[in-house]
C-alpha positions as CSV (number, residue, x, y, z in Angstrom):
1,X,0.0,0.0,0.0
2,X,3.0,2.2,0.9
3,X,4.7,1.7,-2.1
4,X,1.4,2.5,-4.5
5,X,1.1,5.6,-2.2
6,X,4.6,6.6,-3.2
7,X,4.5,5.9,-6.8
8,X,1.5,8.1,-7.4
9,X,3.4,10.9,-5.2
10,X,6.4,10.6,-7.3
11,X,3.7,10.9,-10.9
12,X,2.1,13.6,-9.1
13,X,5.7,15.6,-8.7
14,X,6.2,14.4,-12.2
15,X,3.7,15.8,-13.8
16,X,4.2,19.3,-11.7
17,X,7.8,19.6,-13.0
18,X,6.9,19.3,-16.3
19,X,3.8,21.2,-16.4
20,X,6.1,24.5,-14.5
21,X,8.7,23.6,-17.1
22,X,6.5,24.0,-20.1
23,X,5.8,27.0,-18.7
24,X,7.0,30.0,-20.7
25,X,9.0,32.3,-18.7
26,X,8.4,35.9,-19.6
27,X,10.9,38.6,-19.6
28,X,10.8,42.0,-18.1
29,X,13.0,44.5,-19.1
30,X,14.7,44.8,-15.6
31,X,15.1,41.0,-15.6
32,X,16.4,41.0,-19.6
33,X,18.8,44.1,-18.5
34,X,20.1,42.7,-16.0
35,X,20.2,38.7,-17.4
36,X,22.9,40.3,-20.4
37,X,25.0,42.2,-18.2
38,X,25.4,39.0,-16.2
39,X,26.1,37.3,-19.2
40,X,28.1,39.4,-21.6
41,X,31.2,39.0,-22.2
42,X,33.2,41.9,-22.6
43,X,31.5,42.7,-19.0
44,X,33.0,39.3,-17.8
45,X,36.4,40.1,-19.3
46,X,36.5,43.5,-17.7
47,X,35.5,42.2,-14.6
48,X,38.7,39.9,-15.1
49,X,40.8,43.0,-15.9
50,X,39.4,44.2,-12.5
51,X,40.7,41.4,-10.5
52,X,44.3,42.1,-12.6
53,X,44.4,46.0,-11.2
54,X,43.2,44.3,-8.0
55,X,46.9,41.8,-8.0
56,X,48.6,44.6,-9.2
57,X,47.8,47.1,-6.2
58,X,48.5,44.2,-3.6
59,X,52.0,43.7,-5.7
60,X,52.8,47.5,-5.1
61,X,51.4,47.2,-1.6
62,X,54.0,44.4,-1.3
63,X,56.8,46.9,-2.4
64,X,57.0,48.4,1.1
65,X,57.2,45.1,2.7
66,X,61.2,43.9,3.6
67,X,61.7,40.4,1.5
68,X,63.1,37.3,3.7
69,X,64.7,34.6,1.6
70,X,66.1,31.0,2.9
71,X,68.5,29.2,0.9
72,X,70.4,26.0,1.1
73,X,72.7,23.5,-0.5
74,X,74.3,20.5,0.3
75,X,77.4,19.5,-1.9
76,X,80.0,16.4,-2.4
77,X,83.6,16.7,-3.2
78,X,85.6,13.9,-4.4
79,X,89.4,14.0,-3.5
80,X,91.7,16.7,-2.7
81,X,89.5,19.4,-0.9
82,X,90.0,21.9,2.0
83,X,87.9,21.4,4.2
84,X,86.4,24.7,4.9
85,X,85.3,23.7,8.8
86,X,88.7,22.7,9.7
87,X,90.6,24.6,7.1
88,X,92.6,21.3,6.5
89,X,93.4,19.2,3.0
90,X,91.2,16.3,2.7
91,X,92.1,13.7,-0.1
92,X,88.3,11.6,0.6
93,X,85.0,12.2,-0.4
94,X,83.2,14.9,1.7
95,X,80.2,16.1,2.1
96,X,79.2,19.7,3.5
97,X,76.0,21.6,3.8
98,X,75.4,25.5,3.8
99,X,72.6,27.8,4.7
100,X,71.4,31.1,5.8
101,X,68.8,33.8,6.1
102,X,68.8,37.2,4.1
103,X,66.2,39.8,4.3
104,X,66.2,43.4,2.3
105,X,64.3,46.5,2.6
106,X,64.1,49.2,0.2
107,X,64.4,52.8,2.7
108,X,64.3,55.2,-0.4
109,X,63.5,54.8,-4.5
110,X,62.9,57.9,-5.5
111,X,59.1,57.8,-4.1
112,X,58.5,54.8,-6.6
113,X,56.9,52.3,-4.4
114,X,54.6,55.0,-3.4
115,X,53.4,55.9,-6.4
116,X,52.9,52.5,-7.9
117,X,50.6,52.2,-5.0
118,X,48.7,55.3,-5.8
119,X,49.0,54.2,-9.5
120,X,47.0,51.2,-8.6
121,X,44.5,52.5,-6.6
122,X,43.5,54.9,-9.9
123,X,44.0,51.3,-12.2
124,X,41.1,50.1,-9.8
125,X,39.0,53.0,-10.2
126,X,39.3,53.5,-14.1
127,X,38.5,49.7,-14.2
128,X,35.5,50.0,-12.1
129,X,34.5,53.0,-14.5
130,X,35.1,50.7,-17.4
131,X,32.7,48.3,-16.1
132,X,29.8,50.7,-15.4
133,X,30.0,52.6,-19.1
134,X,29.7,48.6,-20.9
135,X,26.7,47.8,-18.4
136,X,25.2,51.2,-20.0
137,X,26.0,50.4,-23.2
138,X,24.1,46.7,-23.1
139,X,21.6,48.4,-21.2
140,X,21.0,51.0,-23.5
141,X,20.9,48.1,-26.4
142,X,18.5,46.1,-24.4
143,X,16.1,48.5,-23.6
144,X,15.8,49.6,-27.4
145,X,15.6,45.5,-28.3
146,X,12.8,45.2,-25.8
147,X,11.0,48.5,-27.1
148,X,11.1,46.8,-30.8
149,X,9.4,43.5,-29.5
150,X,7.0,45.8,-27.7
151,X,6.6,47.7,-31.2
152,X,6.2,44.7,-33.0
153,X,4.2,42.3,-31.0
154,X,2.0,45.6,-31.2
155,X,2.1,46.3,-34.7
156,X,0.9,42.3,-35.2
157,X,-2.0,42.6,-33.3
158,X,-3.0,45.5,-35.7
159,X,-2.7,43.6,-38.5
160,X,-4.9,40.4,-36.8
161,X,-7.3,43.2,-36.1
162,X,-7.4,44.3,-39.7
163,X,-7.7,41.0,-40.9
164,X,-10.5,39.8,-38.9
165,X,-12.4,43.0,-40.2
166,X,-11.6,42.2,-43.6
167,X,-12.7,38.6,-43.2
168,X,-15.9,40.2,-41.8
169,X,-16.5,42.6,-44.9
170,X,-15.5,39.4,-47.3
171,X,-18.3,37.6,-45.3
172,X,-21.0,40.1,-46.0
173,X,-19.6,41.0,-49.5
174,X,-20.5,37.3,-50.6
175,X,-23.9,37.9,-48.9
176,X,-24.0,40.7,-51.1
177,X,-23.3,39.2,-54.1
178,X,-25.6,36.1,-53.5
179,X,-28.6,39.2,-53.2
180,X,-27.5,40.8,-56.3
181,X,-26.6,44.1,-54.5
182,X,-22.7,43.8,-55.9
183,X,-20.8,43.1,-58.8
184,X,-18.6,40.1,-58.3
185,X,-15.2,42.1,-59.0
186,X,-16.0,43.8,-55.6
187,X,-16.1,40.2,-53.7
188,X,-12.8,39.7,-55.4
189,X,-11.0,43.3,-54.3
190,X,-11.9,42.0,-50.8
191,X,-10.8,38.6,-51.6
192,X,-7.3,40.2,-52.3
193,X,-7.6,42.4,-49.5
194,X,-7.7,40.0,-47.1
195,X,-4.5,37.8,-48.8
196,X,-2.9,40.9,-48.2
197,X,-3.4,41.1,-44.9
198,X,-2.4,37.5,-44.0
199,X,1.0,38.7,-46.1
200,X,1.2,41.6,-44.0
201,X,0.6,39.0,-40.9
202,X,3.6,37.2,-41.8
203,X,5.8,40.0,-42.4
204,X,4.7,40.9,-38.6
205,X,5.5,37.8,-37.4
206,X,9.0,37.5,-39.1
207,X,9.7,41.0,-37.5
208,X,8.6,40.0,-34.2
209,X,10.8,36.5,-34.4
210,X,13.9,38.8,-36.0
211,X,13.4,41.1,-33.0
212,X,13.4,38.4,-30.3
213,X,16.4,36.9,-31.6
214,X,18.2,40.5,-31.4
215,X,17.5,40.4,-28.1
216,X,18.1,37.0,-27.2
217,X,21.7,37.4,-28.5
218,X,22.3,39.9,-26.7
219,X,21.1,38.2,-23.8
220,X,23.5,35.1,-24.9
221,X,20.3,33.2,-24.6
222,X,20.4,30.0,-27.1
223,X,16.7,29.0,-27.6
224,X,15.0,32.4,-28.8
225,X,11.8,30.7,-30.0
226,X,10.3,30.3,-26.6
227,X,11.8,33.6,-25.6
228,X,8.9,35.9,-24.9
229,X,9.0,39.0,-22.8
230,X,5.8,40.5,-19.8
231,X,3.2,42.2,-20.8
232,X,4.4,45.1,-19.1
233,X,3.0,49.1,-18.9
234,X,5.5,50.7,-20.3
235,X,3.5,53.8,-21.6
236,X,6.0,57.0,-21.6
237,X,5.0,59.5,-19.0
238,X,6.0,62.4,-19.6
239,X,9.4,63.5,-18.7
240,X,11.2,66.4,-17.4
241,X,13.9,65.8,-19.2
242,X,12.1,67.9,-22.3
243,X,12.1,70.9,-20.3
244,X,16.0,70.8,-20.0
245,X,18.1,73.3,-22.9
246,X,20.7,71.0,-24.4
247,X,23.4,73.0,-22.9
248,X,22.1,72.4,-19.2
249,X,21.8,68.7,-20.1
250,X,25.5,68.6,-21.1
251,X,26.5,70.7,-18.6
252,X,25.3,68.0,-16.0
253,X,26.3,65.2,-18.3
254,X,30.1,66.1,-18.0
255,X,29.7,65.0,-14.1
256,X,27.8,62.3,-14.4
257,X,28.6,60.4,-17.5
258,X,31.1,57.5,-17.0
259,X,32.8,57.7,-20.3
260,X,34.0,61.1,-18.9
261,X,34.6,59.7,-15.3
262,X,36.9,57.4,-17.1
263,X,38.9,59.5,-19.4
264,X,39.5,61.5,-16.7
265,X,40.8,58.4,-14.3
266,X,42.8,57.3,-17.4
267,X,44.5,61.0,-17.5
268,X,45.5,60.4,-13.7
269,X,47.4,57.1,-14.6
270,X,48.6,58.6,-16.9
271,X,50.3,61.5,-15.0
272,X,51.1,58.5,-12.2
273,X,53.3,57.0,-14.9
274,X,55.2,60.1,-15.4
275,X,55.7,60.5,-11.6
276,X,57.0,56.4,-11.6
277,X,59.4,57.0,-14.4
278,X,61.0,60.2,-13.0
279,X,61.8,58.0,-9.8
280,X,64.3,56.4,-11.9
281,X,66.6,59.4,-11.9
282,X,67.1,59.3,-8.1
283,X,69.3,57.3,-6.0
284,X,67.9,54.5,-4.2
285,X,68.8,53.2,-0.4
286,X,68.4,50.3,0.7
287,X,68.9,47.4,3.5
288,X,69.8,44.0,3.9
289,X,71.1,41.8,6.4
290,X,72.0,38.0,6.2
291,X,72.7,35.1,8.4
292,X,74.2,32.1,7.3
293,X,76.1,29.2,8.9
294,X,77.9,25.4,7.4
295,X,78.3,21.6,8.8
296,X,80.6,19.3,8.0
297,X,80.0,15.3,8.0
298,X,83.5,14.6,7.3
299,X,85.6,13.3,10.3
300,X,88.3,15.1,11.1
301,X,91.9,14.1,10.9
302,X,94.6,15.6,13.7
303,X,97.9,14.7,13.7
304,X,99.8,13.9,17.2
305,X,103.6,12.7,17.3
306,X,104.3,9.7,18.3
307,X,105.7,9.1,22.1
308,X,108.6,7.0,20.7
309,X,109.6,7.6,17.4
310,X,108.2,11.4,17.1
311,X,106.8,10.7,13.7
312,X,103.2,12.4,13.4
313,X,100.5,9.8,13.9
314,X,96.9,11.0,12.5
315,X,94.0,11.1,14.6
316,X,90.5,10.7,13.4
317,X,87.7,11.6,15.1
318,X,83.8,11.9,14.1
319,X,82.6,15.1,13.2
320,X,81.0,17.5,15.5
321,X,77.7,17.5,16.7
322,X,75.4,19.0,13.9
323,X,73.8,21.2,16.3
324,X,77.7,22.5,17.7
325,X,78.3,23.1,13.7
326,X,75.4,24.9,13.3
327,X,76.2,26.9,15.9
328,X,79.8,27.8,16.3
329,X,80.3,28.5,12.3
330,X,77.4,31.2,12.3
331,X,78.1,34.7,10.4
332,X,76.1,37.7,10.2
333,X,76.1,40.4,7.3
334,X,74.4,43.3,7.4
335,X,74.4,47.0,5.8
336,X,73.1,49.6,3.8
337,X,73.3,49.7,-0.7
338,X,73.4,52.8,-2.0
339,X,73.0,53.1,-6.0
340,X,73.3,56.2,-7.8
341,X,72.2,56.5,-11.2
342,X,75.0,58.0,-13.7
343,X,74.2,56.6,-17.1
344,X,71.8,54.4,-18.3
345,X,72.0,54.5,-22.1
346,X,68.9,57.2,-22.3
347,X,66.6,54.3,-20.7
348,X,65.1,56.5,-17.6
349,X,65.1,59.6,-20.5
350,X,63.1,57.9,-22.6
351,X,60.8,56.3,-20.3
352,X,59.6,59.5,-18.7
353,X,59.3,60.6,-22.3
354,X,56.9,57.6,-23.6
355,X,55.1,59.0,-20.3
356,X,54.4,62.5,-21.4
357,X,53.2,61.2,-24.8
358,X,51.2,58.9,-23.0
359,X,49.5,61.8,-20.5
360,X,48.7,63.9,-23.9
361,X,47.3,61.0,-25.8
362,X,44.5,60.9,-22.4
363,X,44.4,64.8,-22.8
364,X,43.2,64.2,-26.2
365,X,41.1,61.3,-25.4
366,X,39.4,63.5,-22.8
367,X,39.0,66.5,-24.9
368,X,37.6,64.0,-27.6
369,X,35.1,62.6,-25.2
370,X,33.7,65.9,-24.5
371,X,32.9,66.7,-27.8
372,X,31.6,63.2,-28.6
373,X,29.6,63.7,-25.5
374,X,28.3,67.2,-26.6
375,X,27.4,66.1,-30.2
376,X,25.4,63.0,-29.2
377,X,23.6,64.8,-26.4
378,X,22.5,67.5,-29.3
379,X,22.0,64.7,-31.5
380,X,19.4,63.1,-29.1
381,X,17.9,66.3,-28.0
382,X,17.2,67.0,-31.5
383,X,15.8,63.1,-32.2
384,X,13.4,63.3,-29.1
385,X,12.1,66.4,-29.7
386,X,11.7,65.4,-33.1
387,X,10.0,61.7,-32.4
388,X,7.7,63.8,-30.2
389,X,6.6,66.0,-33.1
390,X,6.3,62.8,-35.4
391,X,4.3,60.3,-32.4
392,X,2.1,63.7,-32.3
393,X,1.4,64.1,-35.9
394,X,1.3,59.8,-36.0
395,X,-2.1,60.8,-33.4
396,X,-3.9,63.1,-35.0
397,X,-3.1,61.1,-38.9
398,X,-4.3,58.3,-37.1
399,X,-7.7,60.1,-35.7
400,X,-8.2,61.2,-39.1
401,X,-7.6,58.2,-40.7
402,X,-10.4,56.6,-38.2
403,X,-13.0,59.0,-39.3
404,X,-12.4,58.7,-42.6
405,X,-12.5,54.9,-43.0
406,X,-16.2,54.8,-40.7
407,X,-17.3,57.7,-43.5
408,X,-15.9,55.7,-46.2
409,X,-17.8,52.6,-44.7
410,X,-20.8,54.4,-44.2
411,X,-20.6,55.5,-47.8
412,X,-19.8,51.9,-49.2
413,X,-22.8,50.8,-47.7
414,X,-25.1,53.1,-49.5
415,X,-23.1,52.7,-52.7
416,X,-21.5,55.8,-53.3
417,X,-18.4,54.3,-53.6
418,X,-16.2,51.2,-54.7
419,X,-14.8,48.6,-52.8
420,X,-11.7,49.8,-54.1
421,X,-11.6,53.5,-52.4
422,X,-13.2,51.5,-49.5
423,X,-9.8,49.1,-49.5
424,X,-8.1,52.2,-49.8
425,X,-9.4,54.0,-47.1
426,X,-8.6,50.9,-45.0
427,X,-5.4,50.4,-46.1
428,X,-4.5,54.0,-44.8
429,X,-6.6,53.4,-41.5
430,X,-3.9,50.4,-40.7
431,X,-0.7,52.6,-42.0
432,X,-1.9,55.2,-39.7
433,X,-2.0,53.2,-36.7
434,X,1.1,51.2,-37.4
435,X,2.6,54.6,-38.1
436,X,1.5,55.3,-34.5
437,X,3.1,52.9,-32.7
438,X,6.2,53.0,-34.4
439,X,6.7,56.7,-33.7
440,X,5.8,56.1,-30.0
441,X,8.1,53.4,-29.4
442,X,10.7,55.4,-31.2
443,X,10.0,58.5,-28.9
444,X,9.9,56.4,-26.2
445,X,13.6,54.9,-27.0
446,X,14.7,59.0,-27.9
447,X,13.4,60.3,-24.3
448,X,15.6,56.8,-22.5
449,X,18.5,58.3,-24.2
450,X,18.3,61.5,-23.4
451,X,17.5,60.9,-19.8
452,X,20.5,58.8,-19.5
453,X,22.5,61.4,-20.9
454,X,20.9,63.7,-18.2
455,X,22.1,60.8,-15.4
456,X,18.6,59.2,-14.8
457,X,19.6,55.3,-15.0
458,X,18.4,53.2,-18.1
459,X,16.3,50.5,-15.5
460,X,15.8,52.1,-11.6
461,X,17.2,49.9,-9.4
C-alpha cells in the first residue's frame, strides 16, 4: 500500500515539474537588462581586468614590505679538498651543507613604491568606471531591443485586427453578391484584401521572431523561440527631461557620464606614470642583512707525534655534533646599498618621455570625449524632440484616418463608392495606426536616451 502511495506521489511531482517547465518564462526588461549584463562578455572580461588592477595594487602594496629569503645547499667533493670547517686538506670524499637567512628592505627609490601604489589604486577606479559605461552600453541596447518587440508584437496585433475585419466585410460582401446588391469584381477586391493582410501577418510575425532573436543574443540566450518578454506598462510618462536646454543637459552630463569619469581616471594614470618613471633618476637606499652558517659530515683528521719515534700519527675523530656546527660556524652580514644613477644608455630619459606622450594621448582622449559627449547629447535632444513632433502628428493622422474609413464605410454601404476607395481608405486606417506605434516606441527609446544622458539610469534599481 506504501509503495502504491509513493508511486502516485512521485507521478504527481512528475507531472508538476513538467507542467512549471512548459511553462514560458516571460521577460521583463529589468530582468532582460540585468540577465545580459550577467552574461556578456566583454562585461566578464573586464570584470577579469578588475581582479588584474586588483593583484597589481597588492604587488605594489608588497613593495614596502622587507623580502626574507632561505637558501640552502648541500654539496660532495671527491678528493683533494679543504675542508672549509677545519681549514685542512682532505684527499676523501666529503660532504658539507650551507645555509642562511637574508632579508632586504628598500628605505628610499625615489618615491617609486609609493606611487605604484597610488597608481594602482587609480587602475582600480578607471577599471571600475570601465565596467559601469559597458553595463550602459548593453543596457542601452537592451532596452531599445525590448522596445522593438513591444513595437512589434504591437504592430501584429493590428494587422490580426485588420484582418479579422476584412474577413468580416468578405463575409457580407458574398452575402451581397448572392442578393445581387454587388458586382462580383467587388467580392474579389476583398478577396485580395484579405491575402494581403495574412502577407502583412507574416511579415509581422517574421519581425517579431527577428526582434526576439536580437534580443536573445544579446542576452547570450540560445533558444529564442520560446523567448517571450511580460506584458508590461511601459507607456511613456512624460518627462522632465524635455524641459531641460541641451546646454544644461550637457553641462550635467560632464559629471555624471562614465565615459567622462573614465577619461578623466585614465588622465590620472597617466600622470602617475610620469611620476613612476622620473623615480628612476634618483638614488635608491636600501637594507639588507643575512645570516648564514655550514656543517661538516666529514671526520676530522689531527695529527699527534708519536711518544717513541716522534713521527706524526693521525688522529680521526667523528665530526661534531650537527647542532655544535650549526652553531659555532654562524656569520652575520648586514648593511646599507646605495646606488646612484650616472648613465643608463637614455633608458630613464626615454621612459619619462613615452610617459608625457602617453599623458597627452589621455588629454586628447578626454578633450575628444567631451565633444563626442556634446554632439550626441544635441543629436538626441534633437531626435526626441523630433519623435515627439512625429508620435504627435502619427495621433492626430491616425484620428483622421479613423474618421475617414467609418465615413468611407458608411458611404460603401449606401453605394457611393467602390470597394476599391473603401480598401483604400482601409489600407490607410492600418498605415496610420502602425505609423503610430512605431513613432511612439521610437519616442519612447529618444526620451531613454536623453534621460540617460541627463544621469537618470536606463532600469531604476
Amino acid at each position: 500500500m506504501k509503495s502504491k502511495l509513493a508511486a502516485v506521489i512521485l507521478i504527481i511531482l512528475t507531472l508538476s515539474t513538467n507542467i512549471t517547465q512548459a511553462q514560458e518564462k516571460k521577460w521583463t526588461l529589468r530582468e532582460c537588462v540585468a540577465y545580459a549584463i550577467e552574461k556578456n562578455i566583454s562585461i566578464r572580461q573586464s570584470e577579469l581586468d578588475l581582479q588584474t588592477s586588483e593583484i597589481a595594487k597588492s604587488d605594489a602594496f608588497g613593495n614596502f614590505l622587507p623580502n626574507a629569503n632561505f637558501s640552502a645547499t648541500h654539496s660532495w667533493n671527491i678528493g683533494l679538498t679543504i675542508n672549509p670547517v677545519t681549514n685542512s686538506a682532505q684527499n676523501t670524499t666529503s660532504q658539507y651543507s650551507n645555509g642562511g637567512i637574508s632579508t632586504g628592505v628598500d628605505i628610499y627609490k625615489g618615491l617609486s613604491n609609493i606611487r605604484t601604489f597610488q597608481r594602482a589604486r587609480l587602475a582600480i577606479v578607471a577599471d571600475k568606471y570601465n565596467i559601469t559605461k559597458m553595463q550602459e552600453d548593453v543596457a542601452l541596447n537592451v532596452a531599445n531591443a525590448y522596445l522593438q518587440i513591444l513595437f512589434n508584437r504591437e504592430n501584429l496585433k493590428v494587422q490580426q485586427e485588420q484582418l479579422k475585419v476584412d474577413e468580416e466585410q468578405m463575409d457580407r460582401s458574398e452575402q451581397l453578391l448572392e442578393g445581387g446588391v454587388i458586382p462580383r469584381g467587388d467580392l474579389l477586391d476583398i478577396q485580395a484584401t484579405v491575402a494581403a493582410d495574412k502577407q502583412r501577418i507574416v511579415d509581422a510575425e517574421n519581425q517579431l521572431l527577428l526582434a526576439k532573436l536580437n534580443l536573445a543574443q544579446l542576452m547570450q540566450l540560445e533558444d529564442f523561440k520560446t523567448f517571450e518578454i511580460a506584458d508590461e506598462d511601459l507607456e511613456q510618462e512624460e518627462s522632465g527631461v524635455l524641459v531641460q536646454t541641451p546646454d544644461a543637459i550637457y553641462e550635467k552630463a560632464k559629471d555624471e557620464q562614465t565615459v567622462i569619469k573614465l577619461a578623466r581616471a585614465n588622465l590620472e594614470v597617466a600622470y602617475k606614470d610620469v611620476q613612476i618613471a622620473r623615480a628612476s633618476y634618483q638614488p635608491t637606499l636600501s637594507g639588507f642583512y643575512s645570516l648564514n652558517t655550514s656543517v661538516s659530515y666529514n671526520d676530522n683528521v689531527n695529527y699527534e707525534l708519536d711518544d717513541v719515534t716522534g713521527e706524526p700519527i693521525p688522529v680521526v675523530s667523528p665530526p661534531r655534533p650537527f647542532a655544535d656546527q650549526v652553531w659555532d660556524n654562524k656569520g652575520h652580514s648586514f648593511g646599507l646599498r646605495l646606488t646612484v644613477p650616472i648613465f643608463n644608455g637614455f633608458a630613464v630619459k626615454n621612459s619619462v618621455e613615452r610617459a608625457k606622450v602617453a599623458v597627452q594621448r589621455s588629454q586628447l582622449a578626454l578633450e575628444q570625449q567631451e565633444l563626442d559627449l556634446e554632439r550626441n547629447i544635441y543629436t538626441a535632444y534633437t531626435d526626441a524632440m523630433g519623435a515627439l513632433k512625429a508620435y504627435d502628428a502619427a495621433v492626430a493622422a491616425a484620428d483622421a484616418r479613423s474618421e475617414a474609413l467609418e465615413y468611407a464605410r458608411e458611404r460603401y454601404e449606401v453605394g457611393l463608392i467602390n470597394v476599391f476607395d473603401f480598401n483604400q481608405a482601409q489600407t490607410l486606417h492600418v498605415n496610420a495606426q502602425s505609423d503610430v506605434l512605431r513613432t511612439k516606441y521610437d519616442f519612447m527609446f529618444r526620451v531613454k536616451i536623453l534621460e540617460f544622458y541627463f544621469g537618470i539610469p536606463i532600469i531604476e534599481q
